[in-house]
C-alpha positions as CSV (number, residue, x, y, z in Angstrom):
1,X,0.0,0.0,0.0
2,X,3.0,2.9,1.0
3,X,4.5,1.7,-3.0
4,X,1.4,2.9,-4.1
5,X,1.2,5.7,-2.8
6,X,4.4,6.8,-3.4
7,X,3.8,5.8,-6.9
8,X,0.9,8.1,-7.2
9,X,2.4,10.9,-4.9
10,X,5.5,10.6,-7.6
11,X,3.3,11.0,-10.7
12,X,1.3,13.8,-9.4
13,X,4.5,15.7,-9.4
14,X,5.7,14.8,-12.4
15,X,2.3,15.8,-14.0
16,X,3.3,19.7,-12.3
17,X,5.9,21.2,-13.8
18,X,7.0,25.0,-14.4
19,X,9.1,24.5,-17.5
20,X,10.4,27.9,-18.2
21,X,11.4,28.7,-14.5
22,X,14.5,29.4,-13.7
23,X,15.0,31.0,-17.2
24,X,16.9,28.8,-19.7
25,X,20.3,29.5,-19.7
26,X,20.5,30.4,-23.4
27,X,19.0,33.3,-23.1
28,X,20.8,34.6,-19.8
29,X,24.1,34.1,-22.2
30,X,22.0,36.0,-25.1
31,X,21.1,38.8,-22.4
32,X,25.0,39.1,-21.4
33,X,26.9,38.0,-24.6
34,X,24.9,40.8,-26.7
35,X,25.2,43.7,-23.8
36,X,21.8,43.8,-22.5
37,X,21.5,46.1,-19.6
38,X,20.2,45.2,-16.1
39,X,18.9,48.0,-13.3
40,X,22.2,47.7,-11.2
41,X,25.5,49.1,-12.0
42,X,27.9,49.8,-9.4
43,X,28.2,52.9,-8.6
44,X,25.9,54.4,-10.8
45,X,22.2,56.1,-10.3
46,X,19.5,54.9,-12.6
47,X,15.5,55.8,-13.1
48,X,12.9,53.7,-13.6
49,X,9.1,54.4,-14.9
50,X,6.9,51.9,-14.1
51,X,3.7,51.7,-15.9
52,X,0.5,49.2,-15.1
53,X,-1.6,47.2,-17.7
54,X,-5.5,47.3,-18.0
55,X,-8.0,47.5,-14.9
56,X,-7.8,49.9,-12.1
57,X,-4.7,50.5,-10.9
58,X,-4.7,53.5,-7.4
59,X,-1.6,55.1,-5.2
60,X,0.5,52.7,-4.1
61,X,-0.2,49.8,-6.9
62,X,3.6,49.4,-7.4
63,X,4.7,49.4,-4.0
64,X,5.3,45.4,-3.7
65,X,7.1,45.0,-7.2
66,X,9.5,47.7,-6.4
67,X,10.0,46.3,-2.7
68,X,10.4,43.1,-4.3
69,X,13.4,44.9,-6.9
70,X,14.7,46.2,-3.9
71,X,15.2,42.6,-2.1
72,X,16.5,41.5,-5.0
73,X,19.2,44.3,-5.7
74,X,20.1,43.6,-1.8
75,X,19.0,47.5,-1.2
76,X,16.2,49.4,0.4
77,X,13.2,50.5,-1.1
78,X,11.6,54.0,0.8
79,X,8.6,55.8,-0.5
80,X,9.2,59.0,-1.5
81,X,6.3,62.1,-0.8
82,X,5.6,63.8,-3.9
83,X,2.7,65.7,-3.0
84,X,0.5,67.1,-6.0
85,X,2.4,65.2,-8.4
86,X,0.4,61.6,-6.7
87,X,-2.4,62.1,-8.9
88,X,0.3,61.0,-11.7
89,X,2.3,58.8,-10.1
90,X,4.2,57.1,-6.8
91,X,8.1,57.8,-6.3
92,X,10.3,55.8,-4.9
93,X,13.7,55.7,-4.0
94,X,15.9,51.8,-4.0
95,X,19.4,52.5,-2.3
96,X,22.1,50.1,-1.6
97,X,25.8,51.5,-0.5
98,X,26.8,51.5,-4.2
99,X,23.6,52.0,-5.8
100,X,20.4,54.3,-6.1
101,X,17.7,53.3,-8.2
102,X,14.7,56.6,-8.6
103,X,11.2,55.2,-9.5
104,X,8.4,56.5,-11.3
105,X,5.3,54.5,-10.9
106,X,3.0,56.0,-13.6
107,X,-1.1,55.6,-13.0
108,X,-3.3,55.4,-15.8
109,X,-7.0,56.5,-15.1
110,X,-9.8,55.0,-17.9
111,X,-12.8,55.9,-15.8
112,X,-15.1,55.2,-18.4
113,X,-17.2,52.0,-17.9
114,X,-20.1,50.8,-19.4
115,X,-23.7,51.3,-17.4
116,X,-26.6,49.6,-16.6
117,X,-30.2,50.9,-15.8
118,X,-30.4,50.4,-11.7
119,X,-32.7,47.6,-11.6
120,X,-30.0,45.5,-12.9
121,X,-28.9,45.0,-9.8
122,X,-31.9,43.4,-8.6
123,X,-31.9,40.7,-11.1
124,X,-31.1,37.2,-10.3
125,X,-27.3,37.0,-11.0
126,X,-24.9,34.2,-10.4
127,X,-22.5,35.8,-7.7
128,X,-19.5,34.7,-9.7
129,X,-20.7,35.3,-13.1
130,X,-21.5,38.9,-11.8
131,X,-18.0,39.3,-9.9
132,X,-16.1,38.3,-13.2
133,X,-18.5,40.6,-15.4
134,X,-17.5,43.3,-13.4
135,X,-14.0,43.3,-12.6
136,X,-12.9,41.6,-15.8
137,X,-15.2,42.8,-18.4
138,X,-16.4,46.4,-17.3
139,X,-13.2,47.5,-15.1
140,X,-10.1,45.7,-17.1
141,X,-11.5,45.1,-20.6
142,X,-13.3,48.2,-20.4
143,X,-9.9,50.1,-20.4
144,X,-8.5,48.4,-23.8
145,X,-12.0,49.4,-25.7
146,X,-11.6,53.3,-24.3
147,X,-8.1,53.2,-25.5
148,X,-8.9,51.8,-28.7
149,X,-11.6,54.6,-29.0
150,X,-10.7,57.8,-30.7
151,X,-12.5,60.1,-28.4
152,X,-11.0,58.4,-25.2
153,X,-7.3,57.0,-26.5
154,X,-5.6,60.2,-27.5
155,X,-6.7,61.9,-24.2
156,X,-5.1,58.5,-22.2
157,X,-2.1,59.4,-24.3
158,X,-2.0,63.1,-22.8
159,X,-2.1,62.5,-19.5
160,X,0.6,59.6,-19.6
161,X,2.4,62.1,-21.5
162,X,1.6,64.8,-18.9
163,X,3.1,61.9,-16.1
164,X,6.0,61.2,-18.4
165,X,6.7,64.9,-18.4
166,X,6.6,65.8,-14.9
167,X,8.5,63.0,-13.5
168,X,11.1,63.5,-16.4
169,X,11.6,67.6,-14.8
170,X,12.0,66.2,-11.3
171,X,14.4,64.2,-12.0
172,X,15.9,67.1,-14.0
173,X,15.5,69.5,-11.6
174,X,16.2,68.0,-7.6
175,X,17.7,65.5,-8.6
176,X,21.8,64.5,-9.7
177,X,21.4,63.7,-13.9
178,X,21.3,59.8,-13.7
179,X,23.5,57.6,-15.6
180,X,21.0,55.3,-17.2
181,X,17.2,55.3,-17.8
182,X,15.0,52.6,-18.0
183,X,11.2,51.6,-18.6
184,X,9.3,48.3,-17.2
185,X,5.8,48.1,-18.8
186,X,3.0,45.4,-18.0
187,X,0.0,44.1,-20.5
188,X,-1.8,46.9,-22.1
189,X,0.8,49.6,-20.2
190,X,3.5,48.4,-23.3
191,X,1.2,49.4,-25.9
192,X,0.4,52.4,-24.3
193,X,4.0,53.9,-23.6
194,X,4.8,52.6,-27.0
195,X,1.9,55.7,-28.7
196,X,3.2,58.3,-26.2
197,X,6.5,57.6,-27.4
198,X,5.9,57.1,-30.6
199,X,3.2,60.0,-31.2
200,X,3.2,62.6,-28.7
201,X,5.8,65.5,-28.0
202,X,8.0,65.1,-24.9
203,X,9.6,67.8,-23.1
204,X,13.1,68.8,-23.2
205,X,13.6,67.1,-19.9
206,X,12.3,63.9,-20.8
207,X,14.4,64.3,-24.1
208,X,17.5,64.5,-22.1
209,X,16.3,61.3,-20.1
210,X,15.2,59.7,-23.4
211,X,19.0,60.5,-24.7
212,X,20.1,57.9,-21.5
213,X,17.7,55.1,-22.2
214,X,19.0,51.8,-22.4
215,X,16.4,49.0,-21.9
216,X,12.5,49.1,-22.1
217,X,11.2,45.9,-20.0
218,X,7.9,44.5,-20.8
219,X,6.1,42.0,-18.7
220,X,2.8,40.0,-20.4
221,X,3.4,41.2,-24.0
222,X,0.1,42.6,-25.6
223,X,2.0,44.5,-28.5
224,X,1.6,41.5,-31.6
225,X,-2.3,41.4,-30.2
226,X,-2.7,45.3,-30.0
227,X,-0.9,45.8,-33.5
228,X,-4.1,45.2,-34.7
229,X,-5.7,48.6,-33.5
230,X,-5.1,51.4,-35.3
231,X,-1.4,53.0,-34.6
232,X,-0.8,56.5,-34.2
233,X,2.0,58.3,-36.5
234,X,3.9,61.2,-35.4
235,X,2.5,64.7,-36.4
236,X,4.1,67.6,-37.4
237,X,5.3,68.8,-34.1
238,X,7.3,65.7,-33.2
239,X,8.5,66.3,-37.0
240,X,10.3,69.7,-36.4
241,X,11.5,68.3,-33.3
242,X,13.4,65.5,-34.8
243,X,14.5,67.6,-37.1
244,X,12.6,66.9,-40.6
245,X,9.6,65.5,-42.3
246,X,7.1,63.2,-40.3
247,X,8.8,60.0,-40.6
248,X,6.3,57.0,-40.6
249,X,7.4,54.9,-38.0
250,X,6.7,50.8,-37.8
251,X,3.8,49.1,-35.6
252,X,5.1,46.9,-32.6
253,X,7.8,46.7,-31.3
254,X,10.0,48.0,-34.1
255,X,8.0,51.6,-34.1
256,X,8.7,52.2,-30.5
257,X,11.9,51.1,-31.3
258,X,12.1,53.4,-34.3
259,X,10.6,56.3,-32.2
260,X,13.1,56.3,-29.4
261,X,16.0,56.0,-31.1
262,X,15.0,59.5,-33.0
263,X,14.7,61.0,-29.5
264,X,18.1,59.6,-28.6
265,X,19.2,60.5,-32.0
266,X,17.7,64.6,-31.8
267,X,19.3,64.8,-28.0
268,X,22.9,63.7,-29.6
269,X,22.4,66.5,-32.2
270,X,21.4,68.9,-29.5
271,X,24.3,67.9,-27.7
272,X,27.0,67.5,-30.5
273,X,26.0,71.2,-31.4
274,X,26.9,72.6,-28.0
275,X,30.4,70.8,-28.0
276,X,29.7,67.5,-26.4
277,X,30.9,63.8,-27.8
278,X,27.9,61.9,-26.2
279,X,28.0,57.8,-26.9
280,X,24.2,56.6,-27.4
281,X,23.4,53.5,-28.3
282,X,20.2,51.8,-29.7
283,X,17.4,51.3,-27.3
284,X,17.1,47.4,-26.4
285,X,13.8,45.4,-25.7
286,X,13.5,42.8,-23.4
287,X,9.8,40.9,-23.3
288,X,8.8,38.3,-20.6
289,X,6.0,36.3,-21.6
290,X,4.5,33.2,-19.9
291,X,3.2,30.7,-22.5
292,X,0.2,30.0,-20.5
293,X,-0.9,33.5,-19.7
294,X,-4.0,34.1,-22.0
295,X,-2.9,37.7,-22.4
296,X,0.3,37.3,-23.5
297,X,2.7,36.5,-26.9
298,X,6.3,35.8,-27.2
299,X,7.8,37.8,-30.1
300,X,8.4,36.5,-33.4
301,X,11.9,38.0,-33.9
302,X,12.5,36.8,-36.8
303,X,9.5,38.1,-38.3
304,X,10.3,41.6,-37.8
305,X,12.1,41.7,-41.3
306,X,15.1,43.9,-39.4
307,X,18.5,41.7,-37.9
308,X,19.4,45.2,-36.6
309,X,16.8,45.0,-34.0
310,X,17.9,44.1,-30.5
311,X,14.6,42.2,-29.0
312,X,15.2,39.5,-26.7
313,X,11.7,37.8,-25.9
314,X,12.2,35.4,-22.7
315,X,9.3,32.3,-22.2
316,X,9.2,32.1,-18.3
317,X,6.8,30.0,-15.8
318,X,4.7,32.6,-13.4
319,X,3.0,29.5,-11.7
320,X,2.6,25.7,-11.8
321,X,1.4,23.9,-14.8
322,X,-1.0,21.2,-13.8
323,X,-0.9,18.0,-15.4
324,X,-0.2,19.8,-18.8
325,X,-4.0,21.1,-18.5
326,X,-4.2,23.8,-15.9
327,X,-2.2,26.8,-14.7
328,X,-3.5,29.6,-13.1
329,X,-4.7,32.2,-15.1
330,X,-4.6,35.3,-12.8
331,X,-1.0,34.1,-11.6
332,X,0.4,33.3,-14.6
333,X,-1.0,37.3,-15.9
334,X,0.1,39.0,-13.1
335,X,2.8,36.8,-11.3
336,X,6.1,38.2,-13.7
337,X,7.0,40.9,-11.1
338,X,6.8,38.1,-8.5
339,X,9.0,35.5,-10.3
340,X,12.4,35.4,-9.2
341,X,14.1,34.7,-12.3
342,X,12.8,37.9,-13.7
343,X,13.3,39.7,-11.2
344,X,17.1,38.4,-11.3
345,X,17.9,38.9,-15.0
346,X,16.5,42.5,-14.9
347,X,17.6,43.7,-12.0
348,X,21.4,41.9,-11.9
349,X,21.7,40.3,-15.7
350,X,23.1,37.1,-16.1
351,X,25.0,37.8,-12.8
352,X,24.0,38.3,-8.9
353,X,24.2,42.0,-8.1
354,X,27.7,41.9,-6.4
């Protein structure tokens, strides 16, 4: 009877498996071998803005990814007062002895949601079916149909733009000019950044950030799904800022690529012309997608038609797979900020944060 058991104890974990956790090491060689950046760098000061995916997201809604950076970086997370500026986003400060890491956690407010007459709420309504109608459908799906809608996107836009902009002349203005810049974006937070980058006019402080960027981190990749909704182009403004025509700009991944590196690129003129030999390199990507998070797709790399490109997309395991049937689907969505192997390749590399 105990051989049976054990038998049966041994095949049930067999059947569970998390295939993609720890990362494979090909792609922590990959990460190092072709000079992707991680947060840390001794001795250095970086910034990081954070932006959320779909449903409501208040104050605070970064504070356990960026304590959970800060354990992994061996440093201290603190959360910084920022007054007014809250409406926008959270700021946070990660310091270890060698190391301070400034972060912008930018909030994105839909607050438009389909309505009912008020009797509705007197019908008979499975508790669950209502629970999942509600947060799922009106609160989270809600936000990708405003941001697909003309009237409501291009506002969306603004005000991340607005955020972008004002954490952008902090930084600027209190604090010491950081040596690298970086952006983490989750779900439907990729696709967003990607048309304010792409589309909207920054300021000159965020231009001298942009100028500093090294790698864009996105967590549950929605960009080959979103491709499909129409994709802003640069106007005429952004134009004369780059110095030239409008410049049609690729969808994806490649037109935020495309978009930042003209930022990069107008900053190194600026800077050339007032005597300065700046070094900027191209922006890199880096995309974390579980294969069994419904929300999510690993990048075809190879379809993007451009070897230039520097996109490293990274299959990882956010929970348990089940048999080869089940795996959680709210986990495996929202568990990438809470997986250690992520956590370690952004933050450290390839390496531990020595």
């Amino acid at each position: 009877m105990g051989l049976v058991i054990l038998v049966m104890l041994t095949s049930a974990l067999w059947g569970c498996s998390s295939p993609y956790a720890p990362i494979h090491s090909q792609y922590l060689t990959t990460f190092k071998n072709e000079n992707y950046q991680p947060l840390y760098h001794t001795g250095e000061n970086a910034v990081l803005f954070m932006l959320h995916g779909m449903c409501y997201h208040g104050n605070g809604w970064a504070t356990e990814h960026v304590n959970r950076i800060a354990a992994t970086l061996d440093g201290v997370a603190d959360q910084i007062d920022n007054g007014d500026s809250a409406f926008l986003f959270d700021e946070y400060l990660i310091s270890r002895e060698d190391y301070h890491l400034r972060v912008f956690a930018l909030k994105s407010y839909n607050q438009v949601y389909p309505t009912e007459p008020w009797e509705t709420d007197e019908l008979k309504t499975a508790s669950l079916n209502k629970s999942i109608k509600d947060s799922l459908v009106s609160d989270c799906l809600g936000d990708v149909v405003a941001y697909a809608s003309p009237d409501y996107g291009p506002q969306l836009r603004k005000n991340l733009l607005s955020a972008l902009n004002l954490a952008a002349q902090k930084v600027i203005h209190d604090y010491e000019i950081p040596d690298r810049v970086f952006f983490l974006s989750e779900s439907l937070g990729s696709t967003m950044m990607r048309d304010v980058l792409v589309c909207e006019q920054p300021g000159d402080a965020f231009l001298q950030l942009a100028a500093k960027t090294e790698t864009f981190f996105m967590s549950s990749n929605q960009l080959p799904l979103l491709n499909f909704l129409h994709s802003c182009q640069p106007d005429k403004s952004r134009a004369e800022m780059t110095g030239g025509a409008p410049q049609p700009v690729r969808k994806g991944i490649l037109g935020l690529m495309d978009s930042v590196n003209q930022l990069r690129a107008a900053r190194e003129t600026s800077l050339r012309a007032s005597g300065e030999s700046p070094v900027i390199t191209p922006l890199k990507v880096v995309a974390f997608s579980d294969p069994n998070d419904l929300l999510s797709y690993q990048i075809d790399v190879d379809s993007l038609g451009d070897e230039s490109a520097n996109v490293l997309s990274i299959p990882v395991s956010n929970s348990t797979t089940y048999f080869g049937w089940f795996a959680n689907p709210l986990k495996v969505h929202t568990g990438y900020l809470e997986n250690d192997s992520v956590l370690r390749l952004m933050s450290c590399g390839s390496e531990e944060c020595h």
